[in-house]
Every structure is written in C-alpha cells, then in structure tokens.
C-alpha positions in Angstrom: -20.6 57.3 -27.3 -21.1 54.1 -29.3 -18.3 54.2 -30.6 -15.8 54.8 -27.7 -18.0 51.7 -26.6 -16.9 49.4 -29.3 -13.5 50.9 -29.1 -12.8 49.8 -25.4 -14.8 46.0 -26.2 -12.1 45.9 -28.8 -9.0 46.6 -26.7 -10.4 44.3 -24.0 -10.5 41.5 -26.5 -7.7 42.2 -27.7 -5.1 43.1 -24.7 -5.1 39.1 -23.5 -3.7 38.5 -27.0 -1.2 41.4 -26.6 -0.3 40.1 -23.2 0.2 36.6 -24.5 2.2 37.5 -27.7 4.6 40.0 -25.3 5.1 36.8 -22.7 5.8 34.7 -25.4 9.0 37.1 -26.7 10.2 37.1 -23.1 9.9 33.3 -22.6 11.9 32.7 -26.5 14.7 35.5 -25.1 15.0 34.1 -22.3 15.1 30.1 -22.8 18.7 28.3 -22.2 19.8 27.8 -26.5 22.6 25.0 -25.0 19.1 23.0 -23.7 16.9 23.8 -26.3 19.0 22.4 -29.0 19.9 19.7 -26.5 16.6 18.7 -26.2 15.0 19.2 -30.0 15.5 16.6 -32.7 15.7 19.4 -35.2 18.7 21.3 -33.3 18.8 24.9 -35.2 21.0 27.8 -34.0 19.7 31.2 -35.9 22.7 33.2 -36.9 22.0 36.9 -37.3 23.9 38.2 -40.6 24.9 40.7 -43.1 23.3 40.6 -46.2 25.5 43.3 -47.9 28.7 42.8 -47.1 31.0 41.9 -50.1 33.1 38.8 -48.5 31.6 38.4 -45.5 27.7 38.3 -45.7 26.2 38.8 -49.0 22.8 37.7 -50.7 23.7 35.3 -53.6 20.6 36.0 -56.5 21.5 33.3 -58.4 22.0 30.9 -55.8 19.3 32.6 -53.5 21.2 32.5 -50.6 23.6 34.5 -48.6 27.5 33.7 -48.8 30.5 35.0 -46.7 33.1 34.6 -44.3 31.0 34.8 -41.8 28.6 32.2 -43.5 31.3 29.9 -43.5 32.4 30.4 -40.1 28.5 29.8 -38.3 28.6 26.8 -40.3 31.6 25.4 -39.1 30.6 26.3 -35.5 26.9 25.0 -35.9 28.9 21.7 -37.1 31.1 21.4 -33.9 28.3 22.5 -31.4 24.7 20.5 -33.4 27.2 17.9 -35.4 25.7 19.0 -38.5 26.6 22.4 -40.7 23.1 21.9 -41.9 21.7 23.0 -38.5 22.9 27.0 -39.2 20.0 29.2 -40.0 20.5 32.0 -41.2 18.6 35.8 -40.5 19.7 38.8 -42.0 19.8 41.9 -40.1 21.9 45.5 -39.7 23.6 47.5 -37.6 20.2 49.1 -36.5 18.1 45.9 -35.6 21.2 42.9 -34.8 20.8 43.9 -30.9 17.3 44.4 -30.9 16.5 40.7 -32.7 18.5 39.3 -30.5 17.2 40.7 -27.5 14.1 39.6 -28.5 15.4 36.1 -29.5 14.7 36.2 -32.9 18.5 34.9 -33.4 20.7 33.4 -31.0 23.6 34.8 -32.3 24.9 37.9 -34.3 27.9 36.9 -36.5 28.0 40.2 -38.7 31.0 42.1 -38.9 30.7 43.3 -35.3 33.3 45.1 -33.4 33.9 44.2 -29.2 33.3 47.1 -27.6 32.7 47.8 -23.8 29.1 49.8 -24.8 27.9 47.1 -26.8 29.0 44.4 -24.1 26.8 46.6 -21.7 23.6 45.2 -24.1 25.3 41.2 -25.3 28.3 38.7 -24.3 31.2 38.5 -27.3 32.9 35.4 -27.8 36.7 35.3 -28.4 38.1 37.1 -31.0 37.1 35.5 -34.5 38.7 38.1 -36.8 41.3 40.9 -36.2 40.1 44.2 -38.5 40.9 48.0 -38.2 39.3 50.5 -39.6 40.6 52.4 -42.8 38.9 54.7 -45.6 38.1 53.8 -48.8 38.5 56.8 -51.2 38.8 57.3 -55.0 42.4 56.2 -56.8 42.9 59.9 -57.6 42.3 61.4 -54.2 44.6 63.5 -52.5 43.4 61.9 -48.8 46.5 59.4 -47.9 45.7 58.7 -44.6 43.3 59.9 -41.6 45.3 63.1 -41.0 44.6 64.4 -44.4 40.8 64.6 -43.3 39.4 68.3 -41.8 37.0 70.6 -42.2 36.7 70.5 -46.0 36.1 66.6 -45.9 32.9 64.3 -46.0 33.8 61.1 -44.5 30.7 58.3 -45.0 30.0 56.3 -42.1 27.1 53.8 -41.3 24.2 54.4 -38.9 25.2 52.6 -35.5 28.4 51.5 -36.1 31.8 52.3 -34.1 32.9 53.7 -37.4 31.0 56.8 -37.3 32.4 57.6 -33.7 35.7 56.4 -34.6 36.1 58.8 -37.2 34.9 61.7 -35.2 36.9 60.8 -32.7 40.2 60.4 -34.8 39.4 63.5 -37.6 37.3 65.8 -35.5 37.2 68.7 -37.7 35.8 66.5 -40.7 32.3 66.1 -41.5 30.5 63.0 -41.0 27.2 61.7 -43.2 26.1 58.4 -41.9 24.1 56.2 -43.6 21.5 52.9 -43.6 24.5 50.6 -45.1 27.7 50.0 -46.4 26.0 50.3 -50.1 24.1 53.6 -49.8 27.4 54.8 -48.6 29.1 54.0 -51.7 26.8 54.8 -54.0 27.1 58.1 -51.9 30.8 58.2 -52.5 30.5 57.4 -56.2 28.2 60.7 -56.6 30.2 62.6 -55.2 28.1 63.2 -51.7 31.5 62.5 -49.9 35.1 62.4 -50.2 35.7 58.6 -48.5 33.5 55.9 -47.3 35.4 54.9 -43.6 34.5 50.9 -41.8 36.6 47.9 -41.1 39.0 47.4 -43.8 38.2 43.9 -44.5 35.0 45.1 -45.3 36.4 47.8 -47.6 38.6 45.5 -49.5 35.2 43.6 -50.0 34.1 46.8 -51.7 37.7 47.1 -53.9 37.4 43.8 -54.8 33.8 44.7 -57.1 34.8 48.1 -57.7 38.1 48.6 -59.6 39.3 52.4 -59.0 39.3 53.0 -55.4 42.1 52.4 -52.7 42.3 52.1 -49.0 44.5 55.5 -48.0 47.1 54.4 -45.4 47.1 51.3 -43.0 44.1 51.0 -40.5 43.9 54.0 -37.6 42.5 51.6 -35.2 42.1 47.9 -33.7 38.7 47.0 -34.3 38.4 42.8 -33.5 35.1 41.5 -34.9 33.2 39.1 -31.9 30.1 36.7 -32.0 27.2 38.6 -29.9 25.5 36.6 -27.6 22.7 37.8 -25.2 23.4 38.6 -21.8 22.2 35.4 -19.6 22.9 32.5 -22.2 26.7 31.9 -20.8 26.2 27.9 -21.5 25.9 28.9 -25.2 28.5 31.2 -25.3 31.2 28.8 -23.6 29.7 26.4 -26.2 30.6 28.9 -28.9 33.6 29.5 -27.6 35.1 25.9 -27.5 33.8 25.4 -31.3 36.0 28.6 -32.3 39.0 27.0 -31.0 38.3 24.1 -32.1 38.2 25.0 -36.1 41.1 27.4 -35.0 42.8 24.4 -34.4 42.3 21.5 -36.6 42.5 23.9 -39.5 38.5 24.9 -40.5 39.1 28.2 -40.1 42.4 28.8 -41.7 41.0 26.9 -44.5 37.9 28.9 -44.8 39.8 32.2 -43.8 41.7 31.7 -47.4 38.6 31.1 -49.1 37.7 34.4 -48.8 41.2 36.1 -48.5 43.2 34.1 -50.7 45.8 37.4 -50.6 45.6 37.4 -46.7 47.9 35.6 -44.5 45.8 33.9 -41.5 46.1 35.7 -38.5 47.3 34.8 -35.3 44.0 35.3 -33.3 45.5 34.3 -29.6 
C-alpha cells in the first residue's frame, strides 16, 4: 500500500514536467523557421543528414565532421537564405528517424538522399528537385545479374529499412527475395559475405560505394526515376519558398554546378528544370 502511495506522489510530481516537456516539442515543431531566424542574431537552420553515404553525407574521422554533396549544397542554401554558410548545422539522422526529427523539430530540414514521393509528401513539403537519381543494383564484377530482369526467385536483393528502394525492387522483380537492412553499410558488408546477390538504392549512392570498393559494378542503367527533394514539414510554406528561391539561385549563378563537380567530377551537371 505504501508503496503504490509513493508511486502515484511520484507520477503527480512528475506529470507537470511531462506535460511541459511534450508542449515544449509542439511549440519548437510548430514555430515559423523563416521568423525565427529572422528574428535571432545567431540565425541557424538544422539540416538533417546522412552520415554514411559515400559522396553525399559522410562522417569525416580525421576532420571530425561530415562531408558530401549534400553538405555542400545546405551550405550554399544556408548562405543565400542566413547570408552566411556558417549558419548550417548539421544533424545526422536515417531513413528510420529523418521524418520523425523533423516532425518533432529537432531539424528544420532533411537534405539526405531523399526520394519525392506522394506517401512521404502525405507526412513533409519537398522543395524542387535538387538532384535527378534512379535506382540501380550494385553487384559483384563477376555476377551474372546484368540488369533488373535477371533477378527471380533464386536472388537476394539488399535493400534498406524505409526506403522506396525496398518497395521498388519488389515492385519491379517480384519473384526475388528482399533482405532489408539499418543502412547502406550493413547492406554491403551483407553483400560482401555473401548474404545477398546485389545491394539495390539510388545509383548516385551506389557509385559512392564503387568509388571505395574496387570490384563491383552497377548491372544495367537505372529501372526508375527516383529525384532526391529537401523535406520540409507540413505548415512551414514561408521556409520552403525560402528554400526554394535559394535552390535556384545557386542553380543559376553557378554554386551548384560547381559543387555538383566536386563530387562527380565524371558527371555531367544535369538539367534539373
């Protein structure tokens, strides 16, 4: 009895906390970003990114920081929209927790390798297109898969937890098998023991892989359109026009060509309009 007595003291003392700290994440997700950096001396937008992404998001040891494409990119936005590159934090997160944080308003943005899709604009706004992928498998130099079609019931295509990829592939090779997995490295690793027979994503982001990994080959040209966006939560529209009209403008004074062969230096720039 005492001690159910003790119990319910502590939940009473503890609930206006609980209250307060659950209010507080609604007033964050909520507030206006356009105002907020209007108004603060310190103007910081907090970029949600990839960590482990070869060439687009990637953690730097020796440096201690996280480089990319997509690095590169938020900075040149945060520049346009704060007037100072500086002003770009950055927060990783994955395919799992990106909406999630940024529901919460833990980021203000996801710039991550993200794919536009119709079910995911149901949950955030995308800006304009800010890279043109498609997705493609990754498989071994000496495989027989050549493309898509060669996949079936004897194949283990690797995928990643959340991502269009894994329902791309089943939507594309139905009779293959599907492992998904946390991230784009477990699934390598997976492929390199021989738990699959091709790791499938965007192929920008497999090339990222090649380019560390001398003995693997994309098989065929992409099997889809799969255009990467800037996530931006539902209700924050000033920001995302903001966004927006910094995209085109490093589109058009040359940033993002410039930074685009940076990281693809075999690439030609794309024609995003």
């Amino acid at each position: 009895m005492k001690q159910s007595k003790k119990q319910n003291l502590l939940f009473l003392l503890l609930f206006p906390l609980m209250l307060l700290a659950a209010c507080t994440s609604s007033t964050v997700a909520n507030q206006d970003i356009t105002e907020r950096l209007s108004q603060s001396s310190a103007p910081i937008v907090n970029w949600g990114v990839k960590a482990d992404t070869n060439l687009f998001g990637l953690y730097n040891i020796e440096k201690g920081e996280i480089e990319g494409f997509d690095i590169d990119i938020a900075k040149a936005l945060t520049e346009e929209i704060t007037g100072d590159a500086e002003n770009a934090e950055f927060i990783e997160v994955t395919s799992k927790t990106r909406i999630p944080l940024i529901k919460n308003g833990n980021i203000d943005a996801i710039i991550a390798t993200m794919t536009i899709s119709e079910e995911r604009m149901k949950q955030v706004n995308f800006s304009d297109v800010y890279f043109a992928a498609g997705q493609s498998l990754l498989v071994p130099n000496d495989s027989t898969i050549q493309s898509v079609e060669d996949l079936d019931t004897d194949t283990t295509v690797l995928a990643v937890k959340g991502s269009t990829s894994a329902q791309n592939i089943r939507e594309h090779a139905p009779e293959t098998n599907v492992l998904e997995l946390e991230n784009y490295s477990e699934a390598f690793t997976a492929l390199q023991s021989g738990q699959g027979d091709a790791v499938t994503t965007d192929n920008a982001i497999l090339l990222g892989i090649i380019a560390d990994n001398p003995g693997y080959r994309l098989a065929g040209a992409p099997f889809t359109d799969e255009p990467y966006g800037i996530a931006i939560n539902h209700g924050q529209e000033n920001f995302l026009d903001a966004v927006n009209e910094a995209l085109d403008t490093i589109i058009e004074n040359g940033t993002y060509a410039e930074i685009f062969s940076k990281w693809f230096p075999e690439e030609e720039v794309p024609d995003l309009d």
